[in-house]
Backbone as a ProteinNet text record, in pm:
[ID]
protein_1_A
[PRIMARY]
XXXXXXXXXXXXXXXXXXXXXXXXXXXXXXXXXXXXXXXXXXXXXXXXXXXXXXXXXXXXXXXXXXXXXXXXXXX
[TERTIARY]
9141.5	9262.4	9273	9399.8	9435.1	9385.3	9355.2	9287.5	9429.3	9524.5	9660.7	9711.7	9698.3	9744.7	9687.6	9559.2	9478.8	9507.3	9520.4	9553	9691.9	9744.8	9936.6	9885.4	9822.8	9825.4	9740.4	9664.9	9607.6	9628.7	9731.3	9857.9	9919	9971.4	10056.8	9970.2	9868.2	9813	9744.4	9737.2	9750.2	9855.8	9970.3	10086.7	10126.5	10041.3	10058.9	10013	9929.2	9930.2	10026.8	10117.4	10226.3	10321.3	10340.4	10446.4	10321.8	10214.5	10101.1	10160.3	10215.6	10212.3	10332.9	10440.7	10558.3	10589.2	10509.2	10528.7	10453.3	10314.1	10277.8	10380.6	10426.8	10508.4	10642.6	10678.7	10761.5	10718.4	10622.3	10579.6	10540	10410.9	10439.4	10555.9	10677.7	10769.8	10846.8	10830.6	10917.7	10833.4	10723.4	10627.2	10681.6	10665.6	10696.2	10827.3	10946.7	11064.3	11083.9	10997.1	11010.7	10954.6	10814.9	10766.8	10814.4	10879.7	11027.7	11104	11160.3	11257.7	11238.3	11091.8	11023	11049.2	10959.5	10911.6	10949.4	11056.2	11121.3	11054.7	10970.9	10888.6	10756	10732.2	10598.4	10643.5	10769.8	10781.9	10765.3	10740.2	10730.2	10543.7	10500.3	10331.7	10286.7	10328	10297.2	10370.8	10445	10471.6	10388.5	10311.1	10153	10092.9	10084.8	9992.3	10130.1	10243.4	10318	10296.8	10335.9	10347.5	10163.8	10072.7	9924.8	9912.6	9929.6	9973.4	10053	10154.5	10235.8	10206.2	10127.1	10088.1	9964.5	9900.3	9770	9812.6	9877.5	9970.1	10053.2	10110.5	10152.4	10057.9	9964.8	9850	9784.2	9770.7	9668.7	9800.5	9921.2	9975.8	10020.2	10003.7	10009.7	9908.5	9776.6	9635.3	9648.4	9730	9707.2	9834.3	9948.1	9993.1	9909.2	9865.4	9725	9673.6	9592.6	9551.1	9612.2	9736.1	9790.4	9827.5	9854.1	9912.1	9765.9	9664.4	9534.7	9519	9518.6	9531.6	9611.4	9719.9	9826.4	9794.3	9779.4	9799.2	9671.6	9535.9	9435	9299.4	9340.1	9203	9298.7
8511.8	8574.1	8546.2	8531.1	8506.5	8666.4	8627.8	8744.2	8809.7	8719	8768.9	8847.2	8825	8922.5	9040.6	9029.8	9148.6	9241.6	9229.6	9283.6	9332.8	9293.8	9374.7	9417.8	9428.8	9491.4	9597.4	9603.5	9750.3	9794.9	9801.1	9821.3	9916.6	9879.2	9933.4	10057.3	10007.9	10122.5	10218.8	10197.7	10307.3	10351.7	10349.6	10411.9	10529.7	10493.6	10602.3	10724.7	10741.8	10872.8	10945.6	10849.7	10928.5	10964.9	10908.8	10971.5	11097.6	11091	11197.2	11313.9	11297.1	11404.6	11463.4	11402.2	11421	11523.3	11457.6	11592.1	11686.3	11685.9	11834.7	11906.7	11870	11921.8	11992.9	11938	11993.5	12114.9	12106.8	12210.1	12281.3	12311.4	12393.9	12496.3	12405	12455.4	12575.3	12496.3	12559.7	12671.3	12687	12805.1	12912.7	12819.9	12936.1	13004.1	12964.9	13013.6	13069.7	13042.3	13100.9	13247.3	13273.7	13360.5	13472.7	13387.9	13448.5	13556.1	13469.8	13524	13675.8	13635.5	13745.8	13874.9	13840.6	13996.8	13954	13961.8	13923.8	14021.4	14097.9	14206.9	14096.6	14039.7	13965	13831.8	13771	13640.8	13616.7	13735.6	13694.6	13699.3	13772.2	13789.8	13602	13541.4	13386.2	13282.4	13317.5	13208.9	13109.2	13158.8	13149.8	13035.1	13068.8	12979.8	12875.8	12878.8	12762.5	12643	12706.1	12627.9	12561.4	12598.3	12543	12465.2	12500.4	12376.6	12268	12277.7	12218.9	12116.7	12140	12056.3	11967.1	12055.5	11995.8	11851.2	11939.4	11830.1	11693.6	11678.8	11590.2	11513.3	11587.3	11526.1	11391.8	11448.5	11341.1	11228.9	11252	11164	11043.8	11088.6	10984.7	10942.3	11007.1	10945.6	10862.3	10809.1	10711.2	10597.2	10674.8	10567	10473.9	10569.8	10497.7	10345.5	10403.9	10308.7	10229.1	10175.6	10093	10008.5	10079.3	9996.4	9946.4	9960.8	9923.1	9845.2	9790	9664.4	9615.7	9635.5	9509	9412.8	9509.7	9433.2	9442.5	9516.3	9482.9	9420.1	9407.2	9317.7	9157.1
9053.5	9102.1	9251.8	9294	9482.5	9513	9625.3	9710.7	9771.7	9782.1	9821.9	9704.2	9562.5	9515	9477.4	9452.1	9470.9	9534.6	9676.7	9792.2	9728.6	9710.7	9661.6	9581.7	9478.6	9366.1	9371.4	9460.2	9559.7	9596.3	9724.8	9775.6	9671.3	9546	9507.8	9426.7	9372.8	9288.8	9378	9536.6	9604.8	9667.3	9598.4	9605.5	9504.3	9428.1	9323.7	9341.6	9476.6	9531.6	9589	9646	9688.6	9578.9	9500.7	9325.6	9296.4	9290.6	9302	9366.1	9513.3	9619.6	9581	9528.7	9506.6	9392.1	9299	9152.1	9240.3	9332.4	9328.3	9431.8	9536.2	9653.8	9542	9438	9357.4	9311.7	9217.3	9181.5	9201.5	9396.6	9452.7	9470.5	9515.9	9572.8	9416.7	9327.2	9196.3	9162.9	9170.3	9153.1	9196	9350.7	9457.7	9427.5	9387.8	9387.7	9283.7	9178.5	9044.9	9081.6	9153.1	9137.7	9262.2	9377.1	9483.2	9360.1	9282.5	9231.2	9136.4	9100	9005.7	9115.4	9219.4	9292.2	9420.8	9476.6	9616.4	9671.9	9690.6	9788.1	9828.5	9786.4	9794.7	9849	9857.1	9871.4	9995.7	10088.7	10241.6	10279.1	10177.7	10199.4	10134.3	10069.4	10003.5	10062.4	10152.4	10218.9	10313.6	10403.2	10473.6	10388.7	10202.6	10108.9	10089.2	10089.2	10048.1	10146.2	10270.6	10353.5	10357.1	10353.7	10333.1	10193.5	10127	9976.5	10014.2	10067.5	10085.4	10215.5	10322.7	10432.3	10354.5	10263.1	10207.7	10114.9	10042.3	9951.3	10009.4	10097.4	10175.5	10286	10304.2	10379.9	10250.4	10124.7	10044.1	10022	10015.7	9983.2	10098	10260.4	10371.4	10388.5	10319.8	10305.8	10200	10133.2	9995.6	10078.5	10161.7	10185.9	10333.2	10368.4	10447.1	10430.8	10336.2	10216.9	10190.9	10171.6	10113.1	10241.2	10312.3	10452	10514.6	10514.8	10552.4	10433	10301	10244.4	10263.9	10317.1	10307.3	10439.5	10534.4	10719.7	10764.9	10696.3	10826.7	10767.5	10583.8	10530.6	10510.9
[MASK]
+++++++++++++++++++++++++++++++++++++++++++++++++++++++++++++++++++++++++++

């Protein structure tokens, strides 16, 4: 196999962390609003954990696009 395509094709299958980050940042968020909607007395005590899921969650997914941009331009 070309070492050039390897390299893309690494690239891309470390992209699949970010479609990764994407369903969870969703489903954080839909939790959250689902369970807002349940007991609006509490939705201001869980906000603190959304926003920490939610930085966490987006952190692994610029760490995969990391990755991909470090195979494409620096091997």
């Amino acid at each position: 196999m070309d070492p050039t395509a390897a390299k893309y094709i690494g690239a891309g299958l470390a992209c699949l962390g970010m479609a990764g980050a994407a369903v969870g940042v969703g489903n954080i968020f839909g939790s959250y609003l689902s369970s807002a909607l349940r007991n609006p007395s509490a939705a201001q005590g869980q906000f603190g954990n959304l926003i920490f899921g939610f930085a966490v969650t987006e952190a692994l997914g610029i760490f995969s696009l990391l990755v991909a941009l470090l195979l494409l331009f620096a091997l």
